[in-house]
N, C-alpha and C positions, 0 to 999 in steps of 0.2 A: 709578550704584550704586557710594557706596566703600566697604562694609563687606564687603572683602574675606576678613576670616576668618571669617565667620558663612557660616548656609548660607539660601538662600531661592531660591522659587522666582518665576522671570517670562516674562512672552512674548514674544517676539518676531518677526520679521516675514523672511522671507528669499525666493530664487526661488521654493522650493519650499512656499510659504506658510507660513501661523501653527504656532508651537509652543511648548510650554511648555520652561523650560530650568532645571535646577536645577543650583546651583554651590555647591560650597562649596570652601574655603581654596582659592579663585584660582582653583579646576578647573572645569570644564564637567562633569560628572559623568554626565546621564542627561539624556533627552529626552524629550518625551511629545506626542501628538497635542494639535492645540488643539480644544477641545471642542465650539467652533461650524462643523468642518469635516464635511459628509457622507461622502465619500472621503479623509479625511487619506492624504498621502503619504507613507510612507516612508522616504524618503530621509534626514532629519534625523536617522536612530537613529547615524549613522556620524558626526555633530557633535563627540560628545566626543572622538572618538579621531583627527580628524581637526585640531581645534583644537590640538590636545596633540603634533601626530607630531613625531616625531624628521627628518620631512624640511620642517619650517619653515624660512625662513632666518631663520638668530639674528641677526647684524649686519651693517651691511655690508661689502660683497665686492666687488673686482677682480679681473678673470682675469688669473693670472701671466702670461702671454706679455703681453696688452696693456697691462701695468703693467710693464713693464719693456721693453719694444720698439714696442708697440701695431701687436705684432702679430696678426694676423687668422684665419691657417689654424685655430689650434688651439680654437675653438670648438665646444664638444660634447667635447672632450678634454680641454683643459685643465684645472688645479686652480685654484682662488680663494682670494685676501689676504684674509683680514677685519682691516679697520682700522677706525680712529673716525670715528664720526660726523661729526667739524667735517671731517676731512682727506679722506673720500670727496666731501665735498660740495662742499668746494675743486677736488680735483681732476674733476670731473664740471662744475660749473657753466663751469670754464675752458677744459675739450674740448665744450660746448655754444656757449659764446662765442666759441672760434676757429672752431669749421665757420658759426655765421651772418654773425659777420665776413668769414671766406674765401669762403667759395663761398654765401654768400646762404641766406635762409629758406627757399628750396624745395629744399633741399637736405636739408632734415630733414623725416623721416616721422613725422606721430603716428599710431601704431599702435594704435588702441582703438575700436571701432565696437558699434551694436547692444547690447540684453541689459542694462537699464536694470536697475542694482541696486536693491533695495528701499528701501535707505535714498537719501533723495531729496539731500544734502549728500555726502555720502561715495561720492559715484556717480565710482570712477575715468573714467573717458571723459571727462565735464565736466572732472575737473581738468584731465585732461592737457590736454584741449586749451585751458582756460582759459589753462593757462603757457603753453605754446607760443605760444598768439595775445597773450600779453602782450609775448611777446621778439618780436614782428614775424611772426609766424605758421606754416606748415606744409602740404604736401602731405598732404589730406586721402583719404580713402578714400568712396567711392557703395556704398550697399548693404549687405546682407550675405551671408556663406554660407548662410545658410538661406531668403533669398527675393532675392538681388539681382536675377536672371534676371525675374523677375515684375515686381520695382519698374523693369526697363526699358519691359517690352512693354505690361503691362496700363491706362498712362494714353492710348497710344496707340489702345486699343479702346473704352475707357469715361472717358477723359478726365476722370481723376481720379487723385491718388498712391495707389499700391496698398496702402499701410499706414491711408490715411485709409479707403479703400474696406475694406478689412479687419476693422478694429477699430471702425467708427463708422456703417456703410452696408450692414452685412448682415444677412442675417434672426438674428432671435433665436430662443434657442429655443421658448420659449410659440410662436410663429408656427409654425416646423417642427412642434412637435407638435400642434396644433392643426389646421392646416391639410394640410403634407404626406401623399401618399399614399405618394409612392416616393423612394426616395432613391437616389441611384446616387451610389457613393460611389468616385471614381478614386483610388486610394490610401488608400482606409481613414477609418475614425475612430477613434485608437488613444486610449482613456482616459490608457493610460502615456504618451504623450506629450505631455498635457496636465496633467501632475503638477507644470510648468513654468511662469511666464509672465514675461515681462518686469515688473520692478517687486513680484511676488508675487501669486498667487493664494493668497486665503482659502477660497474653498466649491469643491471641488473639483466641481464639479457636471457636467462630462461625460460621466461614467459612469451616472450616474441618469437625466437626457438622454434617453440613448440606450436606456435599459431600461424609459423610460417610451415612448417610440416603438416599440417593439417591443411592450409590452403591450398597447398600443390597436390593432395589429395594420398600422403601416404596414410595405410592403415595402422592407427596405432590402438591399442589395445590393454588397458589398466588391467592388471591381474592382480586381487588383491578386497580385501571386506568394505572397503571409504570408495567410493567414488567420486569423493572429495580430493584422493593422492591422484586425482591427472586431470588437466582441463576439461571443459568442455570440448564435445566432437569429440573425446577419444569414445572407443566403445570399452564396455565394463565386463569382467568377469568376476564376479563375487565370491572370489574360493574363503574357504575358512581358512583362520588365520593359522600357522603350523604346519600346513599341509602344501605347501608349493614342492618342495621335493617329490611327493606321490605327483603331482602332476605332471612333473617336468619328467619322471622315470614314464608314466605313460604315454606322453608326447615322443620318445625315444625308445617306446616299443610300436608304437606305430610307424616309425620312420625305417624301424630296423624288421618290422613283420610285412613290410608293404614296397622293400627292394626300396627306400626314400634314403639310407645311408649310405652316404660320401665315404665307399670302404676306402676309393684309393687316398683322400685324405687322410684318413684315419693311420692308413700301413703306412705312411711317409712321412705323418705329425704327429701320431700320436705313440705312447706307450700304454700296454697294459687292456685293449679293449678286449681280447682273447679271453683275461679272467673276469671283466666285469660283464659282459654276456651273458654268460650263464644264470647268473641273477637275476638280469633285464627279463630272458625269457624263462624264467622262471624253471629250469632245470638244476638248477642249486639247491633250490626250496622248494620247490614244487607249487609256487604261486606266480605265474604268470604279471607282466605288471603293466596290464590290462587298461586299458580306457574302464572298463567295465569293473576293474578292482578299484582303480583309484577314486572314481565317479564318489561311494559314500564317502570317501576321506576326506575328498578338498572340495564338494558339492557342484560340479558341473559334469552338465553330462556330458555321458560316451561318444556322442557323435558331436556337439560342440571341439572335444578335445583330437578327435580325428582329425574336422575340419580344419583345426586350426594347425594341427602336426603339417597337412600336409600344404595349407598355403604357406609357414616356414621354409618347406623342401622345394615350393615351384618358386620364389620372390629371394630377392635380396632382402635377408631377415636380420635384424641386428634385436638381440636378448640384450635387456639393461636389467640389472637387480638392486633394489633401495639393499640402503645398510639396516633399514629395518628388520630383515632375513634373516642376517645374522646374527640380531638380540634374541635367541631364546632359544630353547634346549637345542641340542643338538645342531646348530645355528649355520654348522661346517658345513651340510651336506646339501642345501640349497646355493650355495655360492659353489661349490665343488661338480654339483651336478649341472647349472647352467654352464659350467665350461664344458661340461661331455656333452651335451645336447647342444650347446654350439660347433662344437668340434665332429660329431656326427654330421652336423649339416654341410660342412666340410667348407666351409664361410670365411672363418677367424685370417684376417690378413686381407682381407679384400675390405677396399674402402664400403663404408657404410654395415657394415655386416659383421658375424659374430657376437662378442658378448663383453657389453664394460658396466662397471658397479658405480652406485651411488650420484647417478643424474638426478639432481635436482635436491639432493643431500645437501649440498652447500654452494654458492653460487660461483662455485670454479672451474668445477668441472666439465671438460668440454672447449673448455677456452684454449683455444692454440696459441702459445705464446712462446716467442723465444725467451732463452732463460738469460737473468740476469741476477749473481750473486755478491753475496756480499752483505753489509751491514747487519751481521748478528752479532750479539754478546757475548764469548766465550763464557761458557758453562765451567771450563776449565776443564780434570780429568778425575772418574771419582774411584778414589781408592777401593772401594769397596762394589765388591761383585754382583753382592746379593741385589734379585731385584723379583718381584710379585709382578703375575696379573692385577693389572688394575684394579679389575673388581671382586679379586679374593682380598681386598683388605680386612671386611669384618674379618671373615675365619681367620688372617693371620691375627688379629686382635685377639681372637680368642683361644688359638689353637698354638703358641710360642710350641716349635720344637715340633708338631706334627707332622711328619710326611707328608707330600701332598704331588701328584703328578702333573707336567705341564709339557706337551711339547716334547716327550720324550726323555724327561729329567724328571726324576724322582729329588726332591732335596727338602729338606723341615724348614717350615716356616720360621720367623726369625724374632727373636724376642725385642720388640717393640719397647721403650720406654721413655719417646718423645717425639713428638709428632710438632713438622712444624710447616704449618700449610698455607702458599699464599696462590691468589689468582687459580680460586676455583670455590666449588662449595659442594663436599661428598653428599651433603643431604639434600642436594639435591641428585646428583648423577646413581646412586647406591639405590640398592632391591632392598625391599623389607626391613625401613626404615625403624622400625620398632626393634627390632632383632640388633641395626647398628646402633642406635642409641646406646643396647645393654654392654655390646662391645668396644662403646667408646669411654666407657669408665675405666677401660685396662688400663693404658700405658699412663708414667706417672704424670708427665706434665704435656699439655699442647698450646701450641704458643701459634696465634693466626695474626698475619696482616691482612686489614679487612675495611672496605670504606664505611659499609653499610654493617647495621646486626643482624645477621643471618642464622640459620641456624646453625651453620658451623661457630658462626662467632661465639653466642650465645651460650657454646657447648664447649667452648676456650679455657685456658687457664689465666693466657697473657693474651690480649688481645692489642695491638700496635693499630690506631688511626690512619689506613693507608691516602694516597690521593688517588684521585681518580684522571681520566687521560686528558681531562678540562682543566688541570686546577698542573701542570708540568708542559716542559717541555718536548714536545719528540720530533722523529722521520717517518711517516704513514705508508709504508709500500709492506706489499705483497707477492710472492712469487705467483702467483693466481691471479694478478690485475697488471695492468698496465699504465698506470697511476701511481704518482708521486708526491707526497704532499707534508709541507710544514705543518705539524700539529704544535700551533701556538699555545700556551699557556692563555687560556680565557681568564679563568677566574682566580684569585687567591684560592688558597688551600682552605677548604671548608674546618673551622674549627682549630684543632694542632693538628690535621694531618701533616704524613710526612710521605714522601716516593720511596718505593721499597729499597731503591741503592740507601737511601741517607741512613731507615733503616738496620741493613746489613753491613752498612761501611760503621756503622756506631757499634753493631758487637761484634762486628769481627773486628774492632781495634782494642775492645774490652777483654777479647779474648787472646792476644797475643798476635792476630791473624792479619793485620789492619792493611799493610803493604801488599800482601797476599791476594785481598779481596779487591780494593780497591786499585792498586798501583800507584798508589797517592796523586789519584786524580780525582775530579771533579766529573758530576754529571754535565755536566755542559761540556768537559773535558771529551768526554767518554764520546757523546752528539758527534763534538766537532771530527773524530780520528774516525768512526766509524762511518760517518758520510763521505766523508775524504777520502778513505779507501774504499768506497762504493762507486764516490765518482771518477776514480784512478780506473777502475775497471770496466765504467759504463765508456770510457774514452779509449780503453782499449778494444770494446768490443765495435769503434767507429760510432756513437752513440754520445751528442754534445749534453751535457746538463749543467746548468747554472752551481758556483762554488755555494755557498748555506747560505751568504747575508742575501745572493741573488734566488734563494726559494724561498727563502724569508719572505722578499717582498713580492714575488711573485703568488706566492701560495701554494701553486700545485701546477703542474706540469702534466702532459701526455706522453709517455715514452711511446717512442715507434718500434714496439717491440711485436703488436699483433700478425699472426700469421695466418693465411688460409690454408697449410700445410693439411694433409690429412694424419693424421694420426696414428702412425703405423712405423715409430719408429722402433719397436721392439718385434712388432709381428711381422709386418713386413719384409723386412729383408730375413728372417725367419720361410717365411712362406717361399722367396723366391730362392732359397736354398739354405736348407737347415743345418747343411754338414760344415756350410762355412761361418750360419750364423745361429748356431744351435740356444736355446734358450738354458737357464742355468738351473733345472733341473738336473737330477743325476743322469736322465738316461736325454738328456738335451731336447728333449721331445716334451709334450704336453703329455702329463701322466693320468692318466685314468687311471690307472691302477699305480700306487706308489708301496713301491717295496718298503720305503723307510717308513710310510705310517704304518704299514701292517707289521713291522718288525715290532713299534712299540706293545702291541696285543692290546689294544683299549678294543674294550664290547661296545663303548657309545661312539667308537669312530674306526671303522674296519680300514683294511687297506682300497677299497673303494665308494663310492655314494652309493647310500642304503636308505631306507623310509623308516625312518625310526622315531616312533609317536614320542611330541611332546607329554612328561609327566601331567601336565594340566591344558586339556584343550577340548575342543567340542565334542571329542571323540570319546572323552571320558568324565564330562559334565556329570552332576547329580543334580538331588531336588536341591542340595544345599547352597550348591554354587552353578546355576547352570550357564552362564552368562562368560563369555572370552571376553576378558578386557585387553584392549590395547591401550596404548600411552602415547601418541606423538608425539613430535617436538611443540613449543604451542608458536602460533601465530602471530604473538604481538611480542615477542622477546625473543634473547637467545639461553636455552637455557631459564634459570632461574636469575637473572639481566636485568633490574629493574622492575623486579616483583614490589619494591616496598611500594614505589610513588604508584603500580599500575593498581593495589592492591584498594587504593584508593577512589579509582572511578568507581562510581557509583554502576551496582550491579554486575561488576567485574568478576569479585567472590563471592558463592564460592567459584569452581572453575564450571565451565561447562560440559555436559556428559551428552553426548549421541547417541541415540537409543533408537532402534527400527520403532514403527510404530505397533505390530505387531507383539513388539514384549513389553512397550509404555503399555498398550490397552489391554494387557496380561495383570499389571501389578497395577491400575488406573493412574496413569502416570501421566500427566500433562505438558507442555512445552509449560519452562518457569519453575516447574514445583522444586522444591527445594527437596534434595535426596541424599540416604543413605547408601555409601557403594560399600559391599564390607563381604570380610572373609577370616577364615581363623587366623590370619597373621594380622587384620588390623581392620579401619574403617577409616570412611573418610564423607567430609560431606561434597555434594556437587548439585548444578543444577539444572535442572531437565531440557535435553536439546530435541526434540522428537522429528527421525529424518529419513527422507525413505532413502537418503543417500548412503547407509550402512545396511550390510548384511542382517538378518537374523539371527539371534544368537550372541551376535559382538556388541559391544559397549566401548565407545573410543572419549580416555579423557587425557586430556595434555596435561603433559609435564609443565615442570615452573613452579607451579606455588609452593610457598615457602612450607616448608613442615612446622608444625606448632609444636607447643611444647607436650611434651610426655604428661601422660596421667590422667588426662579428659578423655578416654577410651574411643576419640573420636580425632582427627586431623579436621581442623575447621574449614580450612580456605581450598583445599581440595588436590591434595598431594596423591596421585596416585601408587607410589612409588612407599607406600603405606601398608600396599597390597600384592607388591609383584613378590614374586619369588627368589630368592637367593642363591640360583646353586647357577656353576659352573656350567659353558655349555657342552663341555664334554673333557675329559682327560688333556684332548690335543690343545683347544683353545681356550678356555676358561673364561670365555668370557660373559658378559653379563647376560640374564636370560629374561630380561622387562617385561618381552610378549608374550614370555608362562607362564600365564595367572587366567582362573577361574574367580567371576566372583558374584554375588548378588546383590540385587538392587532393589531398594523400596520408599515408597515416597515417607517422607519426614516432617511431622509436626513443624510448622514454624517458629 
């Protein structure tokens, strides 16, 4: 769209789904729901003022210390050169050139994973790492902060990738409402965080979902400290946070002390129940795993957890688990143990029933949709092997060359000495943000495309003006929607931004690489052949779509791709005969006991689900820290999404803290008062939510705010992630551990 001084209005496609957007003389002006959304989300009202802020970066920047010494400490401190465009690009392509000439490819990190932007060309992750693997490749990263934990352990039970099993293999909702009696929901099913999805969600439809299951009268049931993670009408169980594993092992001693287990399931589905037995009933250890054991670990009592075992065993019960479960120690054995306690119920394969993860995690999930592929960016191929848990980046920053276990590989972390990171922001997703700070002065240079100054930016060497999906052109689809949609260029490019191809087409031709990266095409180039063989394929699956100039002027289309299928394309035919459709496990069975985890000998992940206390939880509080913090996702963003313009509503920051009222009127604590949340890794400020919708003992504050700078012994605007902990949630999955954190709270002088 170049008729930049007139005004008109168009839609557009973004995480937070479809919107209308009206612009005029260059501005983003207003925003409006799209009108084929049931739950429009929110979130897009803070568009204009976020596309527009005063904390965009205008051109590009070097930090003084590393432009004139390349020096490393004063990151996070320093001030930034803005020069021209040709001489940034010289000097960045030439400190890219000497670190893979010097010390080799695996010496650079591309830092970009997960959280597939809408626009399917302009998706930073593929650039980056498209350049990268044109100049001879890069230490990749496995996983994400929001499910890496799960994408270790759960192919090992169900022997399948856990995002295939996620998004493509689990019940839909027609089936849960249809069928389902009970729901037990470990973690919730929170609408608000399904306002989200990778790629974009159009029909926001988890909130109706769940209001239509509740009309027809089935029981559902929030397990978990917020009574805020599930609508209204579900009923609440308020276990402490870390302790869903004791629960579910005492749910599955009552099914199995009370004649409630499905043995002939078990001998025909499953592997390995023989050896984990013995533990259940406590002839291993001589600890029974008792309604009555578990009752002080996860706080509900022992006939609560009978009653509930055993309406599971008489009802069509389907187990859902948030991905929240598997942020925090030991993370593996609540995702690992709702598949044995659905598998004893002897369910899994029958519509409505059994156990699927991360409902209401993002707004995809659930959606039955035939698949249609196509329109991605070749990444190309990357030379280079090496690749980290996500979230052991600090330790590899710190630890070049240290052994480290993952998944059954022992191998040394890799000597980092440039980090080039686009379409993402570690300080926001990363534990004990004080601790990365120290370890982001290792490697010598970091080089971020960036629209906004964040703190990654901030913590830059070369910082490159990115645009944003308002200011280019794209194709808005997602394998998770059923929606199509031209994403027009709104606005000119705020400033000198530039789209990350023009960026990466300029050094990779600086560097020798230029035909390599590009193929000497253009962005528009790249639009036209990748829609083109999108709709080469949408025509062979019997599927008509308009050629580009006709979604141009159309906008956005509805693919007839929705299905009312149930969701049972991997268990299903599985259940009605495993010998022919055995699952790709070793022993083709669902492994309760798996030979190959118990082979690698990890004490924090046996070869079957075990109750193995988080290092920091209620169960180990003091006077010092006696308070469980948790972190959600937060509500009015994704991520840390448009923190600068939100950081601006008045009374926005700091964040908000949820506090029972029984520990506010502990410390005289008021809804409003402005507070200190702190612990020995860090503090931060927040302000007081006072709710009898949380447990005692727990303190819930969202993630998003931006972290500030180092050296004020405090994070202003209320970054929780100040205060979580850093360690791995077990040898197997490494993944991030958020929801291990004790901490304490007291109100703060204004």
């Amino acid at each position: 769209m170049d008729d930049t001084a007139a005004r008109f209005t168009r839609i557009t496609s973004s995480h937070w789904g479809a919107f209308e957007v009206d612009v005029e003389n260059d501005r983003i002006v207003a925003t409006r729901p799209f009108s084929g959304d049931t739950h429009p989300s929110r979130i897009p009202d803070i568009i204009p003022q976020a596309v527009h802020h005063r904390s965009r970066v205008a051109r590009p920047s070097i930090r003084r210390g590393w432009l004139d010494t390349r020096e490393r400490s004063g990151r996070g401190t320093d001030d930034f050169v803005e020069l021209p465009w040709d001489e940034t690009l010289d000097i960045a392509a030439a400190e890219i050139d000497r670190i893979r000439k010097t010390h080799g490819n695996e010496a650079i990190f591309g830092g970009s994973y997960g959280w597939s932007s809408a626009g399917r060309f302009h998706h930073a992750q593929s650039q980056v790492h498209r350049f990268l693997n044109s100049i001879g490749g890069y230490v990749a990263s496995f996983g994400s902060y929001s499910t890496g934990c799960a994408q270790s352990i759960m192919p090992h039970v169900f022997g399948i990738d856990f995002l295939s099993l996620l998004y493509q293999h689990q019940e839909g909702w027609h089936s849960i409402h249809d069928h389902t009696e009970t729901l037990v929901m470990f973690g919730g099913i929170n609408p608000k965080n399904a306002q989200v999805s990778m790629g974009g969600v159009t029909d926001h439809d988890t909130a109706s979902w769940m209001q239509r299951c509740l009309a027809k009268g089935m029981y559902c049931l929030n397990v978990g400290p917020q009574r805020s993670d599930a609508p209204e009408g579900c009923d609440w169980l308020p276990v402490r946070p870390g302790s869903d594993t004791a629960l579910m092992l005492a749910l599955a001693y009552v099914l199995e002390s009370e004649g409630l287990t499905d043995h002939a399931f078990l001998d025909r589905y499953t592997e390995g129940f023989a050896r984990f037995r013995p533990y259940l009933m406590g002839e291993s250890d001589g600890t029974p795993k008792t309604p009555e054991w578990a009752a002080p670990l996860c706080g509900a009592e022992p006939d609560t957890i009978r009653d509930l075992a055993r309406r599971m065993a008489r009802t069509r019960t389907l187990i859902t688990v948030a991905w929240s479960l598997q942020r925090g120690e030991h993370g593996e054995q609540p995702y690992w143990m709702s598949a044995v306690l659905a598998a004893m119920l002897g369910q899994i394969g029958r519509p409505g029933s059994g156990v699927g993860y991360g409902y209401g995690a993002i707004g995809g999930v659930g959606k039955t949709l035939d698949a249609m592929s196509g329109m991605t960016f070749s990444q190309l191929s990357n030379p280079v092997q090496t690749r980290i848990p996500v979230a052991r980046i600090a330790d590899m920053l710190r630890n070049p060359g240290q052994l480290y276990d993952f998944n059954g590989q022992c191998t040394p972390y890799p000597d980092i000495r440039l980090i080039y990171w686009a379409g993402g922001n570690p300080y926001h997703h990363h534990q004990d943000l004080n601790a990365l700070h120290e370890a982001w002065q290792q490697p010598e240079t970091i080089i971020v495309n960036e629209p906004w100054w964040t703190a990654t930016a901030k913590r830059a060497d070369i910082v490159f003006p990115a645009t944003t999906p308002y200011e280019r052109e794209d194709i808005g689809r997602s394998s998770l929607d059923d929606h199509l949609f031209h994403m027009p260029r709104l606005v000119s490019p705020v400033g000198e931004a530039r789209d990350d191809y023009a960026i990466f087409a300029a050094l990779a031709e600086r560097v020798g690489e230029g035909e390599v990266f590009s193929e000497g095409r253009s962005a528009d180039d790249w639009i036209e052949i990748l829609y083109a063989d999108f709709r080469e394929r949408a025509v062979a699956q019997g599927i008509d779509i308009p050629d580009l100039d006709g979604l141009r002027q159309q906008n956005w289309i509805k693919l007839p791709i929705r299905s009312e299928r149930i969701g049972h394309s991997y268990f299903g035919p599985f259940r009605a005969d495993p010998a022919r459709a055995p699952l790709g496990t070793p022993s083709g069975r669902i492994e309760i006991f798996s030979e190959t985890i118990d082979g690698f000998g990890y004490e924090d992940c046996p070869g079957h689900p075990v109750w193995l206390p988080p290092s920091e939880w209620l169960g180990s509080a003091n006077a010092e820290t006696p308070l469980h913090l948790v972190s959600p996702q937060p509500g009015d963003k994704l991520h840390s999404q448009l923190e600068s313009a939100l950081a601006d509503v008045p009374g926005a920051r700091p964040a908000p803290l949820v506090i029972h009222p029984d520990d506010a009127a502990l410390r005289q604590i008021e809804s409003g008062d402005l507070l200190r949340v702190f612990n020995a890794r860090g503090a931060c400020r927040a302000r007081a939510q006072v709710s009898q919708d949380i447990r005692p003992g727990v303190v819930a504050l969202p993630t998003g705010a931006w972290y500030s700078d180092p050296g004020g012994n405090i994070d202003l605007d209320g970054n929780p992630n100040v205060l979580t902990k850093d360690v791995g949630t077990s040898k197997l999955g490494q993944g991030c551990s958020a929801h291990t954190a004790l901490v304490e709270v007291a109100r703060l002088d204004p």
